[in-house]
N, C-alpha and C positions, 0 to 999 in steps of 0.2 A: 538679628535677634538670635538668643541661644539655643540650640533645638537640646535635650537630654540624649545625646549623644555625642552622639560621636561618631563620634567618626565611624563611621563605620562600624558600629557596633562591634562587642567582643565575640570571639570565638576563632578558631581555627580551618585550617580546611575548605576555604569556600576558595574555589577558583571559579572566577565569573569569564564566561567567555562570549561573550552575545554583541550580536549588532539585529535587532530582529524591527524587521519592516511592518510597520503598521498604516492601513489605508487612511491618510490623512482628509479630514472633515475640511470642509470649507468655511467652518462654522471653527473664529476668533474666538474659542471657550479654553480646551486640554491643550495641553503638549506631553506628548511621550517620549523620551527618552531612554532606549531600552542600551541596557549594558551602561553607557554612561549615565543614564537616571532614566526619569520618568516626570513628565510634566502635569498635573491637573489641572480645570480653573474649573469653575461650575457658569454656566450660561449666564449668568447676570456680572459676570465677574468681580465682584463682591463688591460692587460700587452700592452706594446706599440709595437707598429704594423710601422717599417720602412718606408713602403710604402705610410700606409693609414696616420699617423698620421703628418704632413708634414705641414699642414695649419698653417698659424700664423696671426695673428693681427683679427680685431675689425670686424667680420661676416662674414668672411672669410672662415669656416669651414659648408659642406653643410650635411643637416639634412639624415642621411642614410651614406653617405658618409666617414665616416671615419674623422678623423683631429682631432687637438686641439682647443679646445674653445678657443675664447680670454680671456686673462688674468687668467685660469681655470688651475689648474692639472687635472683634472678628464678627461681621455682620452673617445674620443669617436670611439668605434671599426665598423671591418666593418660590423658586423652584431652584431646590439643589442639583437638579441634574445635570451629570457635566458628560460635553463633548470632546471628542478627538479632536488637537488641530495641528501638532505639528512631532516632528521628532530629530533627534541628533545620536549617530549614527556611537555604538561604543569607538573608544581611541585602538589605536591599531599596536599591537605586542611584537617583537619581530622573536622567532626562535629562539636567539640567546636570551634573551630577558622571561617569555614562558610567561610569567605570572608578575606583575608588579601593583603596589597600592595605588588604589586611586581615591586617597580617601579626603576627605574633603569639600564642603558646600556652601555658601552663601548665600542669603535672600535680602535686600536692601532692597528702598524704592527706586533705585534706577538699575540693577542690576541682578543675576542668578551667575553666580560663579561656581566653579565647580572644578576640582582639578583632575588633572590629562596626566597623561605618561611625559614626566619631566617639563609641563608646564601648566597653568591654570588662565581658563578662558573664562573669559564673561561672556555673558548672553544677555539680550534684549528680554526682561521679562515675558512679555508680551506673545512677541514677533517669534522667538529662538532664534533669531540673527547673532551672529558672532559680532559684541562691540568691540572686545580688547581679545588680545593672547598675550599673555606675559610667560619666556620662554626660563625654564631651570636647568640648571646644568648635570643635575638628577631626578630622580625620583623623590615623590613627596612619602615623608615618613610619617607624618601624623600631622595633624590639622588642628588651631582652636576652633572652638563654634562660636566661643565668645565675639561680638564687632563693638568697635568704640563708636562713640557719639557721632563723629564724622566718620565713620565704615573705613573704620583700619580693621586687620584681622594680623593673622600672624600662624605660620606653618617651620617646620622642619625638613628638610630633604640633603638629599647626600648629590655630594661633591662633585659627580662622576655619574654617566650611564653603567651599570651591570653590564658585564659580558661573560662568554662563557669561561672566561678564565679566572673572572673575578668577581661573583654574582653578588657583591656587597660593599660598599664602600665607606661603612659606615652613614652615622644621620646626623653632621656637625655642624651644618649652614641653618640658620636661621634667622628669616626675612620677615619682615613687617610690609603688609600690601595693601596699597592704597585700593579698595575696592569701585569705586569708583574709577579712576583712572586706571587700574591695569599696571601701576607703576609699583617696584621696590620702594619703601622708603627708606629702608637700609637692609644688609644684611650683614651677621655678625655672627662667630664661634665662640666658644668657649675653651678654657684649659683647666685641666690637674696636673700641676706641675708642669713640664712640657711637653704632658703628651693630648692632644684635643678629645674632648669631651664629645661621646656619642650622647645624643640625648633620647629619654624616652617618650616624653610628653612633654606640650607646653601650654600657657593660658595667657591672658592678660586681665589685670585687675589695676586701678587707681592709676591708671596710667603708666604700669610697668608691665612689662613681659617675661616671667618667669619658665625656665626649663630645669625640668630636673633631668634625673640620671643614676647608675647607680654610683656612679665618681662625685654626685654630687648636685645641686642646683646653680643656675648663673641667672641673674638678672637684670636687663636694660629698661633705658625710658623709654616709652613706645615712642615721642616725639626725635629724640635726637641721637638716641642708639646709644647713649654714654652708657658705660658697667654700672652697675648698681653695686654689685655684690657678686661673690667666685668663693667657690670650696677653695677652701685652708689646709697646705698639707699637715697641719698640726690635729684636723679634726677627726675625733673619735664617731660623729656619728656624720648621717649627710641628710640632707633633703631629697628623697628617691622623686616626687613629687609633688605638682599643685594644684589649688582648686583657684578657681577663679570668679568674674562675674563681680559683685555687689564688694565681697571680702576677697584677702587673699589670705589660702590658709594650705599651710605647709604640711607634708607627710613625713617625719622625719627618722627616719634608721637608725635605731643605737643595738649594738651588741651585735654576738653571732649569730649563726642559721641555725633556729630551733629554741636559740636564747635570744630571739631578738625583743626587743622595746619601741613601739611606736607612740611618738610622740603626735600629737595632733596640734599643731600651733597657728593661731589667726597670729598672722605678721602685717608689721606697716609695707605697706608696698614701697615704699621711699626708700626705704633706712634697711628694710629687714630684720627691725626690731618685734621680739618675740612680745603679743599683746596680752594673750593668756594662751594654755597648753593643758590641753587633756593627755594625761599616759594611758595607754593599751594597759591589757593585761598583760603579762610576756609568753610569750608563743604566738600570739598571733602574727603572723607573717607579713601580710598586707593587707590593706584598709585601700577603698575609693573615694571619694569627695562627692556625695549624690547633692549638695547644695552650702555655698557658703554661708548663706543670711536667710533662715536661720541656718544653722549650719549642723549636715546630716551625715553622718560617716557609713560607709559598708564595709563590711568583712566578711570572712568565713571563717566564726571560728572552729578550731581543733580539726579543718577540713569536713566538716559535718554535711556541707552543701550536700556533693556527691552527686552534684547535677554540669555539673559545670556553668552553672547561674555565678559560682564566687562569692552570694550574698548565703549565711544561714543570720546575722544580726543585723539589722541598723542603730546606730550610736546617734539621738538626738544629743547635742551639748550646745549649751552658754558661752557664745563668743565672749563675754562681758569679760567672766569668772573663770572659763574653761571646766565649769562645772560641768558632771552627767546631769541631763536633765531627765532621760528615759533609755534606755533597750528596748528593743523590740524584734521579737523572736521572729523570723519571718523565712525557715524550714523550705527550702527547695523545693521539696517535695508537693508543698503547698501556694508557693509563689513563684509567679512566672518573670519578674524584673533581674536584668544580668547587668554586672556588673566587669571590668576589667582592671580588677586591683593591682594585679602584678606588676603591672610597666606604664599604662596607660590610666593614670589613677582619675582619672573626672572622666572616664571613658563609661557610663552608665546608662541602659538603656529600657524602655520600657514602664517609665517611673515617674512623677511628679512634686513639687516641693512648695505648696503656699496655703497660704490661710493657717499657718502652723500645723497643717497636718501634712502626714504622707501619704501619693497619691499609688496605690501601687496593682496590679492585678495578679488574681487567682489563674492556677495551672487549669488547661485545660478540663474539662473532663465530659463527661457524658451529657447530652441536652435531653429534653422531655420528648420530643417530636418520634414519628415512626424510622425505623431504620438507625443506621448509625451515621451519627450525629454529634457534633462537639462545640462547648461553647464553653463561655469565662464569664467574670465578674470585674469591676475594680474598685476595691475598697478605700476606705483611710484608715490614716492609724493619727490620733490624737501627737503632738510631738510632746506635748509637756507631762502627758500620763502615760504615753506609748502601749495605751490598750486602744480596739477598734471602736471609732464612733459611731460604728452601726448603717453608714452613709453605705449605699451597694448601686451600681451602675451594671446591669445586663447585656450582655454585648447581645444579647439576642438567639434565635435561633440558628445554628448553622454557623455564627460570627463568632470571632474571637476580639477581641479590645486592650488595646495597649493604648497609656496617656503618655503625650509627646511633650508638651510641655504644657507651663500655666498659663492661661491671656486673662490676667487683672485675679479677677477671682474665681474664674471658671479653667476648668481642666478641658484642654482640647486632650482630644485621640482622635485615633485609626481603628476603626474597624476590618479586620480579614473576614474578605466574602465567604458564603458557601459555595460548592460546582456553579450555582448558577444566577449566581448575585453578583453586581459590582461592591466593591470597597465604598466606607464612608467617613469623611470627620466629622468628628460629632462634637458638641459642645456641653460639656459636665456641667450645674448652675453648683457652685462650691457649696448653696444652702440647701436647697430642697434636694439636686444630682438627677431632678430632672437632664434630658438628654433633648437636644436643638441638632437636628440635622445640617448640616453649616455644605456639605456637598458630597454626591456621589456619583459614582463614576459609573460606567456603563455596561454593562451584563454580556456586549457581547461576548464571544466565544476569542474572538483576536482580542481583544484589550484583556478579559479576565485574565488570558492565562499567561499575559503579559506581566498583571497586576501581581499574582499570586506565586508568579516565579523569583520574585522579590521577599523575601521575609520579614516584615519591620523591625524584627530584632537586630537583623545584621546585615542592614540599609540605612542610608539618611535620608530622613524626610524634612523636608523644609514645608510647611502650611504658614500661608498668611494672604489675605484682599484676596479670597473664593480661589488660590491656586493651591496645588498641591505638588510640590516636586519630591522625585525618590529616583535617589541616585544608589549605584552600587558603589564599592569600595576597594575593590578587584579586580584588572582586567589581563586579561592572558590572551594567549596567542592563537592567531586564529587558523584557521583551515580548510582548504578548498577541496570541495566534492560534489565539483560539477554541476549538477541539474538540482542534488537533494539537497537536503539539511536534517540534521539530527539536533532535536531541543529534547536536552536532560532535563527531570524538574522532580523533585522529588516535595510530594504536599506536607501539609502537616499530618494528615490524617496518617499518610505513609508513615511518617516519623513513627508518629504517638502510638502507629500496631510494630515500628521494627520494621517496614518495608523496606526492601531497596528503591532506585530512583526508579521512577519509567521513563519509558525512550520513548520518543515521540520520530518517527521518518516519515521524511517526505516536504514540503515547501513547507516554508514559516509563513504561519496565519501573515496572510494580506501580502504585501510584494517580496516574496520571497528571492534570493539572490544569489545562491548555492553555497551560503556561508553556513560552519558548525556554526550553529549557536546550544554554548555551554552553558547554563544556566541551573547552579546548584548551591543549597543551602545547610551543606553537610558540618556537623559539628566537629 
């Protein structure tokens, strides 16, 4: 299922360096995964409950109480509280590499994938037992979220391990993997002319697998690998990227830098026949793909953001007609959803897309409570009048709230704790926005500041049947110091006054192992 991300959410600067030990429950609920992710389930394990889960239609279902969301699969049990039960250790960086992507996650019913330094393992949902390791002969450079019907996925990685002589080998292999088995079911490059295509990003839609670039986009059939489609050394513009999912809709580059022209085109996936085509205004640089059906564009225009969010519009338009059908002003300064238009164009995180409306949240800001104190909101925005429907969801006191994706008609998020609250997902009702507690994680001191070392913006989280996984996207090189351990962590509240990180020395909460554990979410 697609989570609104990505991969590893946008931003720069984050070197994750953690392997941190947590006392494991004996109690089959959580798995944590710190450095390489982070496991939740909530104690009932989101198996459906006769009694409790009975609720049906539009707010219907009371917070604590048990029931089904409207329009939701994701059951909410009678007690969301979730336990510790297992963890997987981050992947190991050697010196010459320092820092490489680990960006990448899967949730299926038989499987949690998630990729490693040059290769990607599955895990026993459940259990965290290792079922498969499929090895790469590089590093993975960007990851879809997208999975097909029978859990195919599809990633980018380079040719070649980094070394200190050659810390990049370019991102030209791109493989299609059977999620389920652990297996390649092919893997295949691209050209401009004769020299191979780096790619930036890739997707799958209609049973093709699209990457672009800024040489251009290439496309195969996800079933047999055949080319679909390759840049033309005759073309004046190219496909920098693509959106994926339900449509497939192309980001297209005409002109130069500062005169450029973005084309926005829904294409057939077969053919790469252009369906309809919205034009940018010209200067705008680059645009992201926040959803293909209905289908939502971001940009920054005229660099207005000045947040490094990348969004200051979103672009509702009519696949039909390639008509606008709304703008919507949505001021950095004011909203907290990031996007990574530049390279990584369906890389958007923090945000929502159904019921025709956008699902998006407010910048922090100051809560009612004594002391300081910070909380959010997360609104809509109507898609076909691109003014707000007045719909408002409170992350609470102390909490902040980002939506992860849509289930049916309800808006799942994450809630960030305060000091002394665990994390929660919650379940948005798309009508009334009533909120349904779906699971929350555990207040102590080891798991919170495990929780909170993680950022949702720029982490994947995989939610679905009462689990919760959050992987990072990061992993670097580690370092031994004997007896101690130093955990960097920098909160948000740090952020939001301008603080630098704190240093935490001494053992990492619960079996500490004298590893640095680096753990930072610096812009």
């Amino acid at each position: 299922m697609p989570s609104q991300p990505g991969p590893g959410g946008p931003g720069g600067g984050r070197k994750i360096n953690a392997q941190v030990a947590i006392i494991v429950s004996a109690v089959v609920a959580i798995a944590l995964i710190i450095g390489g992710g982070v496991w939740y389930a909530n104690s009932s394990g989101g198996k459906d409950d006769d009694k409790n889960n009975s609720a049906k239609g539009g707010g219907d279902a009371k917070n604590g109480t048990g029931g089904q969301t409207a329009g939701g699969k994701e059951k909410a049990p009678s007690d969301p509280s979730a336990k510790v039960l297992f963890q997987v250790p981050a992947p190991e960086v050697s010196k010459d590499i320092r820092s490489v992507v680990v960006s990448g996650s899967w949730l299926t019913d038989k499987v949690y994938a998630k990729s490693g330094v040059a290769e990607i393992v599955g895990y026993d949902p459940e259990k965290g037992s290792q079922v498969w390791k499929l090895p790469l002969d590089g590093p993975v450079c960007t990851a879809s979220d997208h999975v097909t019907d029978d859990n195919k996925t599809v990633v980018v990685y380079q040719p070649d391990m980094p070394t200190k002589a050659k810390s990049h080998h370019g991102c030209s292999q791109v493989a299609v993997i059977d999620l389920d088995t652990g297996k390649k079911v092919w893997t295949k490059t691209g050209s401009s002319g004769d020299q191979p295509i780096s790619f930036d990003n890739v997707t799958i839609s209609g049973g093709t697998v699209a990457a672009g670039s800024t040489s251009g986009g290439v496309a195969w059939d996800v079933e047999s690998g055949e080319q679909l489609w390759s840049p033309k050394p005759t073309d004046t513009c190219y496909d920098s990227g693509y959106g994926g999912g339900e449509k497939l809709v192309a980001v297209r580059k005409c002109g130069s830098y500062e005169a450029r022209e973005l084309h926005i085109q829904t294409i057939d996936p077969k053919t790469g026949k252009v369906l309809s085509e919205y034009k940018m205004a010209k200067g705008i640089e680059y645009a992201g793909i926040v959803s293909t059906n209905p289908l939502v564009v971001s940009a920054d225009v005229g660099d207005s953001a000045g947040d490094g969010s990348g969004i200051s519009d979103f672009f509702s338009i009519d696949n039909k007609t390639g008509k606008l059908r709304a703008r919507i002003s949505a001021p950095g300064e004011e909203f907290a959803a990031r996007c990574d238009n530049i390279s990584k164009v369906e890389q958007c995180t923090g945000l929502a897309v159904g019921n025709d409306r956008l699902y998006i949240p407010t910048e922090e800001h100051e809560g009612g409570g004594e002391g300081y104190s910070r909380t959010n909101e997360v609104v809509a925005f109507d898609l076909a009048t691109g003014k707000q429907t007045g719909q408002r969801a409170d992350a609470g006191e102390g909490y902040t709230i980002l939506p992860l994706r849509m289930d049916g008609g309800n808006v799942l998020a994450y809630k960030r704790p305060p000091y002394d609250k665990g994390g929660q997902i919650v379940s948005i009702d798309g009508g009334s926005f009533k909120q349904t507690t779906l699971l929350e994680n555990p207040a102590t001191e080891q798991v919170r500041d495990v929780e909170t070392s993680m950022s949702p913006e720029y982490s994947e989280m995989q939610y679905a049947q009462g689990r919760l996984y959050m992987s990072q996207v990061y992993a670097s090189e580690s370092s031994i110091t004997g007896t101690r351990s130093i955990w960097r962590w920098r909160s948000a509240r740090a952020a939001e006054r301008g603080a630098g990180a704190s240093t935490r020395h001494g053992p990492v909460p619960g079996k500490g192992r004298g590893r640095v554990v680096y753990c930072e979410q610096f812009r």
